[in-house]
Structure formats: structure tokens, C-alpha cells
C-alpha positions in Angstrom: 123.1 233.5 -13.2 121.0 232.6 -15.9 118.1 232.1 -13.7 118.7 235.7 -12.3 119.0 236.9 -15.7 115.5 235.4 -16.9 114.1 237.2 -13.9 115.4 240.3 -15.0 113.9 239.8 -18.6 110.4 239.4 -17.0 110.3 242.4 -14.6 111.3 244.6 -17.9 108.6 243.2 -20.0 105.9 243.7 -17.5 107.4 247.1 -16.5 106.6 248.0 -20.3 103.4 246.8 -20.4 102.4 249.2 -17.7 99.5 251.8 -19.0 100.7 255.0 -19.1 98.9 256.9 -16.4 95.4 258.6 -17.2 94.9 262.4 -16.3 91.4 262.3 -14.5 89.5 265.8 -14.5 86.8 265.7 -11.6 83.7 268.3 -12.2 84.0 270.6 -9.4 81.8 269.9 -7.0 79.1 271.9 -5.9 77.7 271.9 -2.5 74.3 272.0 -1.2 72.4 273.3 1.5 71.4 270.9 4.4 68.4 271.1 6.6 67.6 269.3 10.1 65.1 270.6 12.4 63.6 270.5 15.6 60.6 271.1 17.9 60.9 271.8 21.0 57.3 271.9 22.6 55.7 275.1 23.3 58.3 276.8 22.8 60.6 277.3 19.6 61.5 275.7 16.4 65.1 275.2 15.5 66.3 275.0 12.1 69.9 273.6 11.5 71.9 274.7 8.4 75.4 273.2 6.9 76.8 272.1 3.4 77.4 269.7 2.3 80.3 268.0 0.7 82.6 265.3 -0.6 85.9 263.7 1.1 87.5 264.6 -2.9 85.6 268.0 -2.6 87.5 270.0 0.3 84.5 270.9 1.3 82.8 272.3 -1.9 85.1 275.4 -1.3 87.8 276.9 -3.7 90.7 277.2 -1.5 89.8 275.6 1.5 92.6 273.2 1.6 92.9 269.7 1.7 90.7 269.3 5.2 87.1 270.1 5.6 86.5 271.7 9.0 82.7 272.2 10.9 83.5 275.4 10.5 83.3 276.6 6.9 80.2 274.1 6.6 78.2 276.0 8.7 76.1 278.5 7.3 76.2 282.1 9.1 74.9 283.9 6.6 71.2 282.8 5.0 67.2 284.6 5.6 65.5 281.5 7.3 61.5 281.8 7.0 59.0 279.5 7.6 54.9 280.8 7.1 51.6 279.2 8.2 48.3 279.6 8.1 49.8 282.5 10.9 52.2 284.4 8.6 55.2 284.7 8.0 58.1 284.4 10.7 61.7 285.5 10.0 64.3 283.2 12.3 67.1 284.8 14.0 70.2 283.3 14.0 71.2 281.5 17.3 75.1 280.8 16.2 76.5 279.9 12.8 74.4 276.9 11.6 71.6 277.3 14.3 68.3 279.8 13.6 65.2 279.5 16.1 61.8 281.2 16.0 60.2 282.0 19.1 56.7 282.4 17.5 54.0 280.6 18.7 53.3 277.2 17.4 50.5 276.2 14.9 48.0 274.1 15.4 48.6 270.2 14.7 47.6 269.4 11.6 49.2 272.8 10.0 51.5 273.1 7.3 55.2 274.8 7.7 56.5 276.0 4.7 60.1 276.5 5.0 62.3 278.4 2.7 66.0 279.5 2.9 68.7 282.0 1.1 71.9 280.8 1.9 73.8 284.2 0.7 77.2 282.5 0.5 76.4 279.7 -1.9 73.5 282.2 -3.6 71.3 279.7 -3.3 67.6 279.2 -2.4 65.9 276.2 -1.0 62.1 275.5 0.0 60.4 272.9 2.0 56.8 271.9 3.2 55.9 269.7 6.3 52.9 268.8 8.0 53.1 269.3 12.2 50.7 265.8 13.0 48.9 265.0 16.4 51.3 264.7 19.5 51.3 261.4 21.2 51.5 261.4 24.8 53.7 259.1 26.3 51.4 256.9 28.8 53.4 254.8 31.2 57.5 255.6 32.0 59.0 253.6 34.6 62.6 253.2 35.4 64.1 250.9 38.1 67.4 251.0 39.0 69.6 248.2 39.4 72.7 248.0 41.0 74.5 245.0 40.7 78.1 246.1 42.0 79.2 249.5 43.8 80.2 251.3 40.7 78.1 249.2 37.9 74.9 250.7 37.7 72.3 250.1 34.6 68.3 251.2 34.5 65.2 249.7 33.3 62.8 251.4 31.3 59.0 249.8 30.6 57.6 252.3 28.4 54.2 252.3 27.4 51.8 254.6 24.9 48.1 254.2 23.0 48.5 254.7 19.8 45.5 256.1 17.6 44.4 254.0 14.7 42.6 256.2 12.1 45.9 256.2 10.2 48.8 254.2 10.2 51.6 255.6 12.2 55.2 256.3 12.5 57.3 256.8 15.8 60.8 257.8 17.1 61.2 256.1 21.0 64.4 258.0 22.0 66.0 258.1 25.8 68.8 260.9 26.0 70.8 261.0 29.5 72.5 264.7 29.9 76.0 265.4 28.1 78.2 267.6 30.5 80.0 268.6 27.0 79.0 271.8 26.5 81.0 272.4 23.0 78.8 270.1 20.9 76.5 271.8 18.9 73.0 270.0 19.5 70.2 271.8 17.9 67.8 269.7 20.9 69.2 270.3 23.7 66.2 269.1 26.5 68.6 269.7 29.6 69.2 273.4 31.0 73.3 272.6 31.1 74.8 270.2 28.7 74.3 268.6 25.6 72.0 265.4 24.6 74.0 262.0 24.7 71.2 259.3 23.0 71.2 256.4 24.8 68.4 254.1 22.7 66.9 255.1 19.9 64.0 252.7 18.0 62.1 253.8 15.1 58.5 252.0 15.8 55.6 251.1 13.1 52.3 251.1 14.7 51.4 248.0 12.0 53.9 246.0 13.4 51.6 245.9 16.6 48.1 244.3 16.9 47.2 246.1 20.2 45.9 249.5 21.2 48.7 250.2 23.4 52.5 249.7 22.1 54.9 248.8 25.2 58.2 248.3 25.3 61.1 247.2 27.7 64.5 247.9 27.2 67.8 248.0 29.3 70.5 251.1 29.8 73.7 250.4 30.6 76.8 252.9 31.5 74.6 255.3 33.3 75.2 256.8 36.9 72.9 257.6 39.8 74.1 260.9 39.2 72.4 261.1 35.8 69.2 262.4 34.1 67.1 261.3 31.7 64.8 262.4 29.0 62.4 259.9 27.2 61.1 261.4 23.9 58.0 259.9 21.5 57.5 262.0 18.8 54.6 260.9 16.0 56.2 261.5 12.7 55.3 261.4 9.2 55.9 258.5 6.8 58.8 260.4 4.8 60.9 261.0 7.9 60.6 258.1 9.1 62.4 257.1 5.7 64.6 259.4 6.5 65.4 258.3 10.0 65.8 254.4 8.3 68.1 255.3 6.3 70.3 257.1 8.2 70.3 254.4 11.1 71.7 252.0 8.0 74.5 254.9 7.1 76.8 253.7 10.0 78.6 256.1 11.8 77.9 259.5 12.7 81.0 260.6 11.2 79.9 258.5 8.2 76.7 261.1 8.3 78.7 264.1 8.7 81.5 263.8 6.5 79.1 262.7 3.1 76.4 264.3 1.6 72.8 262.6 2.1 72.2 262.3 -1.6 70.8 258.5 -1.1 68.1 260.0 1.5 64.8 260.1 1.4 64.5 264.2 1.3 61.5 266.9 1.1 64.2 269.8 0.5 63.8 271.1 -3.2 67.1 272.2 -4.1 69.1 270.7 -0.9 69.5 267.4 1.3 68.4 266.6 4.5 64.7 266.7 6.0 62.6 269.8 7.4 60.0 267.9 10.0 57.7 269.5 12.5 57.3 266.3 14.8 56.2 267.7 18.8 57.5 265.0 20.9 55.7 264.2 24.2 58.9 263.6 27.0 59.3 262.5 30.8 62.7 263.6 32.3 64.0 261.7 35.2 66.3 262.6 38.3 68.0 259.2 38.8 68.7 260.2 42.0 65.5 260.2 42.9 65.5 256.3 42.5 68.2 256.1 45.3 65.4 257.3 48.5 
């Protein structure tokens, strides 16, 4: 009993040193546009537009509830423009989030300026980028390998000069064709589908000696049935950054769900990165491989 009784003595003295509880007033936060953009060659530019926003910020939005949704963070309303040494072109909007210009292309070695009024948040943000000289992919080569009935994995050797003037920056990516149609992917190569990556590698040119950068590289969980797109797209220095930094962010839901603030950016007054790369690509019939 008296042992009991000593134990009851301690839990009321620590229960009364408890500190009382602290009222903690958060700034409201306040979202920002988000830019992403793509190329796709000699054809369009797509410009991709969300919010951002904070797991403790239900989504940047006074009422929205507890859970953010894709829905409210993608922008419907906003004048997209981007001018050149061409004019000015005014993007239409493809779907809420998505605007496209079907304009001609300038000349690498242009500048883009881009610069957009998101009319729900009031806001306005600008951005510059340079379109730089398209390397051409020089060698693709897949073999197929099948080492069991219903195992099947493919071997790329991938090969492409790369100019010296300058030092150079490169995103290597191999997409096979996503029969998901619901996910919104703003480079989309395939006629039906959606793009599913399956390698990515961000390359340095001064990390190689030689002329001519190769690489060899192994894809599993692929089908005869499949297709693939190989993609090299010569980028600038700041999106490559960019891209570095985002491969260390983890997931994609990691990406999604928080706001690039620690990103290397070129958007004044948002997040993200506005880049005018124009990829070279090789698509593949897999079945092809089978004859």
C-alpha cells in the first residue's frame, strides 16, 4: 500500500508540472503559382499551371477543407503569353492546368519570355529562358531478352556526340507507353496513353573525356507488346539544378504535395522552372524485335 501510494504522489507532481498548452497562430498561407513546361518538337509548347501549397495550408484556400484535391490546384483561369524575337503568342487553354501554343517555334538560340495572370490568386508571374541547340541522338539500339516465357527485359546502348564549345547539360530519359489515359501528362509522345518513365539520368558532358557520350543500361518489367520513346534533350545549367534537386526530393507525391520553395527556380514571383529544351527522340515498336 504504501508503495502504491508513493506512486500516486509522483504521477500528481509530474501531472502539475505539465506546461499549460500554447495557442499557436499560423500566418495564413499564401499560395503561389507553379510553372513546368514542355517542348514538343515542331510542333507546340505546353505550359503547365498549379499552386502550390502546404499539408498545414488546405491547399492555400479559405474553406477548402481539411484535404487538398488536384483539383482546386489547378489553375483554369489565367492569360498565358510567351513573346520572342516573333511576337507575342497568347496560349489557349487545353484543360484546367494545361495551355499550348501552336505557333511556330523560334530559332535555337532565342529567348522565350513567359509571363502569366493567374485571375484567381490576382497574381502575375514572368519568366525568361533560352531554347539552346538540339542534340541529336546518334546510336539507339535495343535487344530484347527473354529469359523465361513471361519475363521479358530490353537493352539499350545509347550513344550521342556531344559539342564542346560550352559545357553541357543533358536529360537521357526512356518512356514506355501508359495505357492510363486519366493522368494528366503535359508530354505525352504516344498517340494513346500517357508517359510511364522507365530510366531517367541527368548527364554532365565534363564528366566525360570523349567526343561521343555512350551509355548502356537495362529495362526491366517491360512487354513485347510495349513501345518506347528515348528522349535527349540539351538543357541549360539552371534546369539541370532544377532536375537535381528534384530527383533528391523523393517521391513524386513528395513533389506534388509541397511547394518547391528549396528549388533552383527562374519564375519571379512563383516556383517551379519555365525551360524551352527540344529533345531529339527514337520511338520503338518492341514488337518489331520479335521477327
Amino acid at each position: 500500500m504504501k508503495v502504491l501510494f508513493n506512486i500516486f504522489n509522483v504521477v500528481i507532481v509530474l501531472w502539475s508540472c505539465r506546461p499549460e498548452p500554447l495557442d499557436v497562430k499560423l500566418d495564413e498561407y499564401e499560395p503561389q503559382v507553379v510553372v513546368s513546361s514542355q517542348v514538343i518538337p515542331n510542333y507546340l509548347m505546353v505550359v503547365g499551371l498549379t499552386r502550390s501549397f502546404t499539408i498545414l495550408s488546405s491547399a492555400g484556400f479559405n474553406g477548402g477543407g481539411g484535404n487538398a484535391t488536384f483539383d482546386n490546384l489547378l489553375i483554369d483561369s489565367a492569360l498565358v503569353t510567351i513573346s520572342t524575337l516573333y511576337g507575342t503568342d497568347t496560349l489557349f487553354k487545353l484543360s484546367p492546368g494545361l495551355f499550348t501554343s501552336l505557333k511556330e517555334l523560334a530559332i535555337p538560340g532565342g529567348a522565350y519570355n513567359l509571363k502569366v495572370v493567374d485571375y484567381g490568386l490576382g497574381e502575375t508571374i514572368t519568366a525568361n529562358s533560352t531554347m539552346l541547340q538540339n542534340v541529336p541522338l546518334d546510336t539507339v539500339i535495343p535487344t530484347l531478352n527473354l529469359e523465361e516465357e513471361e519475363d521479358t527485359s530490353i537493352n539499350l546502348m545509347i550513344s550521342f556526340i556531344d559539342p564542346k564549345e560550352i559545357e553541357n547539360f543533358y536529360v537521357l530519359s526512356v518512356y514506355s507507353r501508359n495505357s492510363n489515359t486519366a493522368i494528366l501528362d503535359i508530354n505525352t509522345f504516344f498517340e494513346n496513353g500517357s508517359n510511364k518513365l522507365e530510366y531517367q539520368e541527368l548527364i554532365k558532358d565534363r564528366d566525360s573525356d570523349r567526343d561521343t557520350i555512350k551509355r548502356a543500361f537495362t529495362l526491366t518489367n517491360v512487354k513485347t507488346s510495349d513501345s518506347l520513346m528515348v528522349s535527349l534533350s540539351n538543357i541549360s545549367e539552371g534546369y539541370y539544378s532544377f532536375l537535381k534537386s528534384r530527383e533528391r526530393s523523393g517521391s513524386l507525391l513528395s513533389q506534388i504535395t509541397n511547394e518547391p520553395i528549396n528549388y533552383p527556380s527562374n519564375i519571379n514571383g512563383g516556383y517551379g522552372y519555365f525551360n524551352t529544351h527540344n529533345p531529339s527522340f527514337r520511338f520503338f515498336d518492341l514488337r518489331l524485335l520479335l521477327d
